[in-house]
N, C-alpha and C positions, 0 to 999 in steps of 0.2 A: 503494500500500500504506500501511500503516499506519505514522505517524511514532514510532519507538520511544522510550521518558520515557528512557533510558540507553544511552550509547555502547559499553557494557561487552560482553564478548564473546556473553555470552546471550541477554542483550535484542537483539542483533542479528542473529543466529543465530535467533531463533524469531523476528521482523521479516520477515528474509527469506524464514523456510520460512512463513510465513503471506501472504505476497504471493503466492509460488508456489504455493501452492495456492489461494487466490480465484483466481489465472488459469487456473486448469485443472488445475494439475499435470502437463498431458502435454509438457511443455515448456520450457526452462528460462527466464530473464525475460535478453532479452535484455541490458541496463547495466542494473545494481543500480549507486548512488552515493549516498557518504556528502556529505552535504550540509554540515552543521555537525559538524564534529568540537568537541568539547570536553573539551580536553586537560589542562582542570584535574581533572577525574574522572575520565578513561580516557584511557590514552596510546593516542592513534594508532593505532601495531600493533597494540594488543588490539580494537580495532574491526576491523580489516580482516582478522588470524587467522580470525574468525570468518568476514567477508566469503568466503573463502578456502576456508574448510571447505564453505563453500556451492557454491562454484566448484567443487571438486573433486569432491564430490556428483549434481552437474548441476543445482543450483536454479539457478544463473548462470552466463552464457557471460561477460561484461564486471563490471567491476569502475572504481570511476572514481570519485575524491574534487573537492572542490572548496571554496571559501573555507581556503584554505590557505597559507600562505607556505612559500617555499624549502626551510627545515630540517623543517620541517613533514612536506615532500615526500620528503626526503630518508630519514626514520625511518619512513614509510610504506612506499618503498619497499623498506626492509631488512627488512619483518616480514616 
């Protein structure tokens, strides 16, 4: 899919619902992950709210970050 210009809850929210539909739409995208989070403009959480709202949706079954450190992980998982 397409690499979103901002980690912000929108830009990733309409990232994902545009992935999901170039693959069909009758199915939701097995792991969606955030790759480069960038936390000087978007904390964390508000990336992955969004992630979430997809999840909850049926655009995403997985969810799954990565280049992250500890604390990182830790505010990701509280959103």
């Amino acid at each position: 899919g397409r690499r979103p210009s901002s980690c912000d809850y929108n830009s990733i929210y309409k990232a994902i619902r545009a992935s999901w539909e170039a693959l069909g739409g009758s199915a939701p995208i097995f792991l969606w992950q955030l790759h480069h989070p960038n936390e000087k403009a978007t904390p964390i959480a508000e990336s992955l709210r969004a992630a979430r709202k997809a999840q909850e949706e049926g655009l995403v079954t997985h969810i799954g970050v990565c280049n992250v450190d500890m604390e990182q992980l830790r505010r990701a998982a509280s959103a």
